[in-house]
VMD Tcl script that draws the C-alpha trace (Angstrom):
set ca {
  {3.25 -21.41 29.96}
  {2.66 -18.23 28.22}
  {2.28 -16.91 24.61}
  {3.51 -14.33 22.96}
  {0.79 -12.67 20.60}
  {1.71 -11.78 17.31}
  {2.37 -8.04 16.77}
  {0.17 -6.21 14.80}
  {0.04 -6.66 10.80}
  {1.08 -3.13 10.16}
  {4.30 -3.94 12.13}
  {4.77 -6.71 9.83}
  {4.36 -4.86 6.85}
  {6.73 -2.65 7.80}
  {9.55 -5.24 8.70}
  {9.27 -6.52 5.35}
  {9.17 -3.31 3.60}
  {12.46 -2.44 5.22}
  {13.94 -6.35 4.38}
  {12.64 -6.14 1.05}
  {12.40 -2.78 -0.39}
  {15.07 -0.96 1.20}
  {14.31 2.64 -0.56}
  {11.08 2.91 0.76}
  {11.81 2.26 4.42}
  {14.49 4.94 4.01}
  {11.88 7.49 2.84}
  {9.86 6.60 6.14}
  {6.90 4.71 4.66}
  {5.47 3.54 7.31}
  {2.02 1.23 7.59}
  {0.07 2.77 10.32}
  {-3.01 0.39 9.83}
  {-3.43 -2.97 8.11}
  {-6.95 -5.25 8.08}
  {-8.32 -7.47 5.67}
  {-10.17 -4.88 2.98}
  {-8.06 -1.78 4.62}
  {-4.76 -0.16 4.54}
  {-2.89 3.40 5.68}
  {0.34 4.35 5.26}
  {2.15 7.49 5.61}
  {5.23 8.99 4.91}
  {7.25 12.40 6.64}
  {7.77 15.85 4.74}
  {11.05 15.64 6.81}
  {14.06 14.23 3.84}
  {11.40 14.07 1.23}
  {11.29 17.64 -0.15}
  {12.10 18.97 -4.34}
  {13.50 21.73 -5.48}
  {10.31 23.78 -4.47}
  {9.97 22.93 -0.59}
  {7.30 20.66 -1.12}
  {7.26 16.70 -1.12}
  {8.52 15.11 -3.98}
  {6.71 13.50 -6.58}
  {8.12 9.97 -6.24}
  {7.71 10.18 -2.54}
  {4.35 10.89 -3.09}
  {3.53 8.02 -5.51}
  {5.45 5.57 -3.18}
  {3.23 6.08 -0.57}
  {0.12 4.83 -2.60}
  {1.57 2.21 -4.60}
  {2.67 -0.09 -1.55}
  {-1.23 -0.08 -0.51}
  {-1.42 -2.94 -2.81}
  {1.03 -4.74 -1.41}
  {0.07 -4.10 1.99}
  {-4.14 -4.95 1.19}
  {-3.12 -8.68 -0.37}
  {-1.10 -9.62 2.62}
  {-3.89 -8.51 4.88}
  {-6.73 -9.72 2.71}
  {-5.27 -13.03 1.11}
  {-3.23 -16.32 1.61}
  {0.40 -15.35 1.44}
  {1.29 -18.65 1.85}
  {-0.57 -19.35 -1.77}
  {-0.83 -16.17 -3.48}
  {1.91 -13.03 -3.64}
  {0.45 -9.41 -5.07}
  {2.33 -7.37 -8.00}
  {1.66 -3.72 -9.26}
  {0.86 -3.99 -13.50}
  {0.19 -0.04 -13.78}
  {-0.79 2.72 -11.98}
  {-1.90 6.03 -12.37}
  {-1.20 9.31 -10.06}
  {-3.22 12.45 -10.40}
  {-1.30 15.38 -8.28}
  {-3.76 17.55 -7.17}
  {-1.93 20.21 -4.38}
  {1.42 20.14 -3.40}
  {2.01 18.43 0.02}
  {4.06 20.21 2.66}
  {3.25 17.90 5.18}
  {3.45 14.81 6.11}
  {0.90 13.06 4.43}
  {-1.10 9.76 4.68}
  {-2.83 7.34 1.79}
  {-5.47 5.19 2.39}
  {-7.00 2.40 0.25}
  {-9.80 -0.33 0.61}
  {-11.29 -3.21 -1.47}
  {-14.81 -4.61 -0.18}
  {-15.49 -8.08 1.08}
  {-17.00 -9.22 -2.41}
  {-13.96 -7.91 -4.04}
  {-11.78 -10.01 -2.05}
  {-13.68 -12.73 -2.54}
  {-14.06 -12.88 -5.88}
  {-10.09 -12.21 -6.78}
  {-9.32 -15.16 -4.39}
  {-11.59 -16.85 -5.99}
  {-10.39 -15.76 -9.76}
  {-6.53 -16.66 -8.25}
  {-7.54 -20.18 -7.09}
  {-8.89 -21.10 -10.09}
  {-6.78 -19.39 -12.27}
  {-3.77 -18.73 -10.64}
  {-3.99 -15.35 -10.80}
  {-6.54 -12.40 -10.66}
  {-6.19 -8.70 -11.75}
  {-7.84 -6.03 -9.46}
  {-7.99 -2.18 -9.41}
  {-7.03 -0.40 -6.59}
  {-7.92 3.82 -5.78}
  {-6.05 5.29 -3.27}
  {-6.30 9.22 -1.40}
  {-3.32 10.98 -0.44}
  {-4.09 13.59 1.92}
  {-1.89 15.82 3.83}
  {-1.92 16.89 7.66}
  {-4.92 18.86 7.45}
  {-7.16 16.59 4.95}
  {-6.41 17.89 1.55}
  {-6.62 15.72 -1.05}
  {-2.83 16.26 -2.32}
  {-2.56 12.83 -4.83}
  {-4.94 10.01 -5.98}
  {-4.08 6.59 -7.60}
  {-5.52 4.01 -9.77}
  {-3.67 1.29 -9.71}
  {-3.96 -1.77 -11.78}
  {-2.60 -4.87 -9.12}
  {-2.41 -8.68 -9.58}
  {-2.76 -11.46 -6.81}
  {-0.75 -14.46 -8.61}
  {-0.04 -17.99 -6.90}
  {3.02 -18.76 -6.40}
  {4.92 -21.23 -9.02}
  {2.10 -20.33 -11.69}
}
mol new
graphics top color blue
foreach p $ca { graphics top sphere $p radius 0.5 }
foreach p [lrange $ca 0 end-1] q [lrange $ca 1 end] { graphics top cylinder $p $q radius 0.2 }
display resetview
């Protein structure tokens, strides 16, 4: 008898982002890594250019935002809880003309205490800061998002 393991989160993520949010899979948003407390994503230069030959501003902004999402299914109960974006906040800082990649983490006592906060509230608001850098490490974007883990039915 033999067992398949379960492939990696990141591939998960990225089979619902192209089920569920169709526009970002076709800008190639891709997860690259996905842990409890931890999440990358990046997105090609390649189809996501402006008028100017750099990355587009959008583009740019997608590729942070779906940290959140990405985070709460790594670092919560999907089964009880799903995450939603409330605001959030980009600060362009170079223009990108590379691929680039955005990372974002919340610590263990973070985690803890919005599971916590959703359990006994049903929900739990949390702020999430994200880098965007491009192929050679330049900062090009940041983000402050404003994200809620809610339980489902409340």
């Amino acid at each position: 008898m033999t067992t398949e393991a379960a492939p990696p989160l990141h591939e998960i993520i990225n089979g619902a982002m192209e089920a569920t949010i169709p526009v970002v899979h076709n800008m190639g948003v891709k997860a690259t890594e996905v842990r409890p407390g931890y999440a990358a994503t990046t997105v090609p230069a390649e189809g996501n250019g402006n008028h100017f030959g750099v990355m587009y501003a959008g583009v740019l902004f997608t590729v942070a935002e779906v940290l959140g999402g990405a985070l709460a299914i790594a670092s919560f109960d999907t089964a009880k809880f799903f995450p939603l974006v409330k605001d959030l906040h980009i600060y362009f800082r170079k223009p990108a003309a590379t691929d680039v990649k955005a990372e974002a983490t919340l610590t263990p006592e973070e985690i803890a205490r919005i599971a916590a906060e959703a359990e006994e509230k049903g929900k739990s608001d949390f702020t999430l800061k994200a880098v965007v850098t491009d192929a050679n490490g330049v900062v090009v974007a940041e983000t402050e998002g404003l994200y809620q883990l809610r339980a489902h039915g409340k």
